[in-house]
VEXDREN-2710 file (C-alpha; in Angstrom, 1 decimal):
% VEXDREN-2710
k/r/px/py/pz
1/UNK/40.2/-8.2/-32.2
2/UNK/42.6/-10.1/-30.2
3/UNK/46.6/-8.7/-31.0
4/UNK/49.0/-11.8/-32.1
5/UNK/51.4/-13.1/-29.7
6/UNK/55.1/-12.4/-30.1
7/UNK/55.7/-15.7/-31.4
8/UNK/52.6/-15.3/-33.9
9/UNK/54.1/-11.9/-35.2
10/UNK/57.6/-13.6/-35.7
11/UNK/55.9/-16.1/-37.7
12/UNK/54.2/-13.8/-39.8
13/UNK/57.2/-11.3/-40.3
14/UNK/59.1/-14.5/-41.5
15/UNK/56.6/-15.9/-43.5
16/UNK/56.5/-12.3/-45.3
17/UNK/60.0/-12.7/-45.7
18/UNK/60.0/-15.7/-47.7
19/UNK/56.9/-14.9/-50.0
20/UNK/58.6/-11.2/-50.6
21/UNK/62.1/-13.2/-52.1
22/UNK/59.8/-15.8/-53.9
23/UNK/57.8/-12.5/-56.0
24/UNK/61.1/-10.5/-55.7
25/UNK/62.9/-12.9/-57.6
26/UNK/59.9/-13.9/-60.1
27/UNK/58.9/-10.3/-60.8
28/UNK/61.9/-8.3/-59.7
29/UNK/62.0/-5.6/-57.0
30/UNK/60.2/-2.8/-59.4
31/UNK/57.2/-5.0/-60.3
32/UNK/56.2/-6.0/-57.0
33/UNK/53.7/-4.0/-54.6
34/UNK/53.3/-4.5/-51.2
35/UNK/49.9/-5.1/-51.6
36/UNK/51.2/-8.3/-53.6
37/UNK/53.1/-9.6/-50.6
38/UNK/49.6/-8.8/-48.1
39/UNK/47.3/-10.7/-50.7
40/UNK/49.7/-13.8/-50.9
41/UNK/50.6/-13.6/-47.4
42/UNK/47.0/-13.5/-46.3
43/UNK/47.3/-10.0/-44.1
44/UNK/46.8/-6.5/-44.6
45/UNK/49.1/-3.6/-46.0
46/UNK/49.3/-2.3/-43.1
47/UNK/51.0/-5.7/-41.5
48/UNK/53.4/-5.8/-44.0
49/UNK/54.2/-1.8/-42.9
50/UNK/54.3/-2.8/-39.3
51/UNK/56.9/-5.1/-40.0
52/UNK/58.9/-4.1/-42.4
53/UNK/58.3/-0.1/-42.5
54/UNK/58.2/0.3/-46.3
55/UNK/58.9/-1.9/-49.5
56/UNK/62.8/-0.9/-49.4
57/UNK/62.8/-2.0/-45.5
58/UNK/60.9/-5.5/-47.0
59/UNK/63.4/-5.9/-49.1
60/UNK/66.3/-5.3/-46.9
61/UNK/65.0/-7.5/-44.4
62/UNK/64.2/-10.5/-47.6
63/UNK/68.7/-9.6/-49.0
64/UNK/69.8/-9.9/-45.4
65/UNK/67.8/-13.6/-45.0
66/UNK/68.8/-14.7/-47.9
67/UNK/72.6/-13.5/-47.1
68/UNK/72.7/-15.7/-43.9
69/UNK/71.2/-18.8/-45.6
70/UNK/74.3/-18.5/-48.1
71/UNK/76.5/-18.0/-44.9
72/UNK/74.6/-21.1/-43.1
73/UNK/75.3/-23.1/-46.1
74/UNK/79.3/-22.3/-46.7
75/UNK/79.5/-23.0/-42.9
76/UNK/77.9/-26.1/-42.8
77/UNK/80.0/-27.6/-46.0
78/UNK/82.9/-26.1/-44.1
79/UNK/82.3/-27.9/-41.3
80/UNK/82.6/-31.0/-42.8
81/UNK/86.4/-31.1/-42.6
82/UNK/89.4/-30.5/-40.6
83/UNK/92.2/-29.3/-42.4
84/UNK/91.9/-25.7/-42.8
85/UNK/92.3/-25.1/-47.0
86/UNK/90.2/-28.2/-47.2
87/UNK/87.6/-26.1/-45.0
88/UNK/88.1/-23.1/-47.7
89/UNK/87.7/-25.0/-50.3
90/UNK/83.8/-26.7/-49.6
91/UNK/82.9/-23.1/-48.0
92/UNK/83.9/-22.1/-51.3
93/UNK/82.5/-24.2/-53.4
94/UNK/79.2/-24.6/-50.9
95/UNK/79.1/-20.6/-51.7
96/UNK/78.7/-20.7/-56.0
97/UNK/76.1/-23.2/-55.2
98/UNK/74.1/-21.4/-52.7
99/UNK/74.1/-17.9/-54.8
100/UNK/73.5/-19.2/-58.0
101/UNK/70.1/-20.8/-56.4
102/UNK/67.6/-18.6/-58.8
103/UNK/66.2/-16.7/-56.2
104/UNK/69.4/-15.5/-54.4
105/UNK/71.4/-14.9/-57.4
106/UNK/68.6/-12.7/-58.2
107/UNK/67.6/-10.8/-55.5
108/UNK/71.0/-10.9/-54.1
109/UNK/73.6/-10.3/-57.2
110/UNK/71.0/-8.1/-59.7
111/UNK/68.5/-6.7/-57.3
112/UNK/70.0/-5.7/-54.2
113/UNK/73.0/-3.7/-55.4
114/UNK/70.3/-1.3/-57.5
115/UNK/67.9/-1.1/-54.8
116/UNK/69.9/-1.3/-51.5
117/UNK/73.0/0.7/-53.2
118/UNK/76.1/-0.6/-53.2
119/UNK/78.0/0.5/-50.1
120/UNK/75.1/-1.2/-48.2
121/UNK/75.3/-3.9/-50.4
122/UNK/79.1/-4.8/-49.5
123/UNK/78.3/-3.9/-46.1
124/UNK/75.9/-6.9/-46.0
125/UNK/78.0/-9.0/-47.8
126/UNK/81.3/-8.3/-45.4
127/UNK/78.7/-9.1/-42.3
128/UNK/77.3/-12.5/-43.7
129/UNK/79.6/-14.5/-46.3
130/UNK/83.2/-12.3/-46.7
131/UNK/83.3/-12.8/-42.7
132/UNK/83.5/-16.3/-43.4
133/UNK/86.0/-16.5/-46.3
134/UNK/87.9/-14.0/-44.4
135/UNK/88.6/-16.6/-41.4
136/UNK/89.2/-19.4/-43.9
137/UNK/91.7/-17.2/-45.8
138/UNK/93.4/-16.5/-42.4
139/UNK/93.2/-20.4/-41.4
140/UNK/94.6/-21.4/-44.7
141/UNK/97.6/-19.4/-43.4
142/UNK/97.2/-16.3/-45.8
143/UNK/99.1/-13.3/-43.7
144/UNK/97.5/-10.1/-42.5
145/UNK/99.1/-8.1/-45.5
146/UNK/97.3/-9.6/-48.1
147/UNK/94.0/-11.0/-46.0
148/UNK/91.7/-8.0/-46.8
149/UNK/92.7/-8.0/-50.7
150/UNK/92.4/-11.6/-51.3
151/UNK/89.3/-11.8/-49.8
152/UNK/87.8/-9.1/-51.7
153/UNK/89.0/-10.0/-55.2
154/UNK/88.4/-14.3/-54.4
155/UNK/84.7/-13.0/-53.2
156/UNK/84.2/-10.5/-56.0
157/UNK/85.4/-13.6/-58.4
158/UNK/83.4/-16.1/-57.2
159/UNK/80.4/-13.4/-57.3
160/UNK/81.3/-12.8/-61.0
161/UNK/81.4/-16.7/-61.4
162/UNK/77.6/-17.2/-60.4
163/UNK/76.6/-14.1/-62.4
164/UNK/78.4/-15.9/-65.9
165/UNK/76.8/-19.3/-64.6
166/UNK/73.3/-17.5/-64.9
167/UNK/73.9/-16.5/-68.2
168/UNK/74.4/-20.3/-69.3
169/UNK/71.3/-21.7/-68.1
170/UNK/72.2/-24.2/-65.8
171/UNK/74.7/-26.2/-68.4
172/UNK/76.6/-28.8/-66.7
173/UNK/79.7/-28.0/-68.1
174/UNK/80.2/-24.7/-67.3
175/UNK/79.1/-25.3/-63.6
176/UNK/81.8/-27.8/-63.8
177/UNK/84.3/-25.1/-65.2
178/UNK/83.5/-22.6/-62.9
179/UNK/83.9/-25.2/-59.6
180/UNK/87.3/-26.1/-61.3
181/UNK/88.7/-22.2/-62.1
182/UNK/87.6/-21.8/-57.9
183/UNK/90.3/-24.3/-57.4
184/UNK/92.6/-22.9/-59.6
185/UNK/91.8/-19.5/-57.5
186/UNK/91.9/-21.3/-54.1
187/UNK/94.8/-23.4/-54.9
188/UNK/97.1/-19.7/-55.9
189/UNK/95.6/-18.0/-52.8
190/UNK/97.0/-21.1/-50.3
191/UNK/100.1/-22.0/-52.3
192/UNK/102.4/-19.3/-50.7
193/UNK/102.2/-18.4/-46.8
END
């Protein structure tokens, strides 16, 4: 039997990657075998172990994908303006938006802190998103002595704001209230320099 090109392997590890978060956030991390991931991905076991090592390493390799596609999108609606609070304003907003997408809020805000443990779990978060609203704090002329504290407690809040939005079913109005208590947040956090 031939052995897959690099390119063919990348393709396959990815693919993996995105059908693991798809039963990950249907079934949760418990309920789902490896042998789930082979059968829908159309390969063996043992290419899901080649890749990814073991189900924890699957999964790791599913939170830290999903992590950078919340980073891509806070970056990108950042990006969309000049003036720096304006720029921490739509990465902040971009960021409730992109968690509370049913599979990320999932694997990413339930899931991941359980089965990755929690210093990991902050460890990914500082490398991915916090990086980011880190910078745009600093931008947005927040000083060195608060810079670390803000951005933990505005990324904890916004974290806790996309958990309470899961518990109301996608209502309207309390996505609405939650964007508008981020402003309230983000508008303290720039007010004083």
């Amino acid at each position: 039997m031939p052995r897959a090109t690099a390119a063919a392997a990348a393709e396959t590890a990815r693919r993996l990657v995105e059908i693991a978060a798809d039963l990950f956030a249907d079934r949760g991390y418990a309920a789902v075998a490896l042998d789930d991931v082979a059968v829908a991905g159309g390969v063996t076991r043992g290419a899901v172990y080649h890749h990814y090592g073991s189900k924890a390493g699957l999964f790791r390799a599913v939170t830290a994908h999903l992590q950078r596609e919340v980073a891509a999108a806070l970056v990108a609606a950042a990006e969309t303006t000049d003036a720096p609070a304006d720029r921490l304003r739509a990465g902040s907003h971009a960021f409730l938006d992109a968690i509370t997408a049913p599979r990320t809020v999932r694997i990413l805000l339930v899931e991941a802190p359980a089965v990755v443990g929690w210093q990991e779990w902050r460890a990914l978060d500082a490398e991915s998103t916090a990086v980011h609203l880190r910078d745009a704090l600093a931008e947005a002329g927040v000083g060195p002595a608060l810079l670390d504290a803000l951005t933990a407690q505005l990324s904890g809040a916004m974290n806790e704001a996309a958990l309470w939005l899961v518990d109301r079913g996608g209502d309207p109005r309390a996505r609405e209230a939650a964007h508008r208590s981020l402003d309230l947040l983000l508008d303290a956090a720039v007010a004083r320099r």
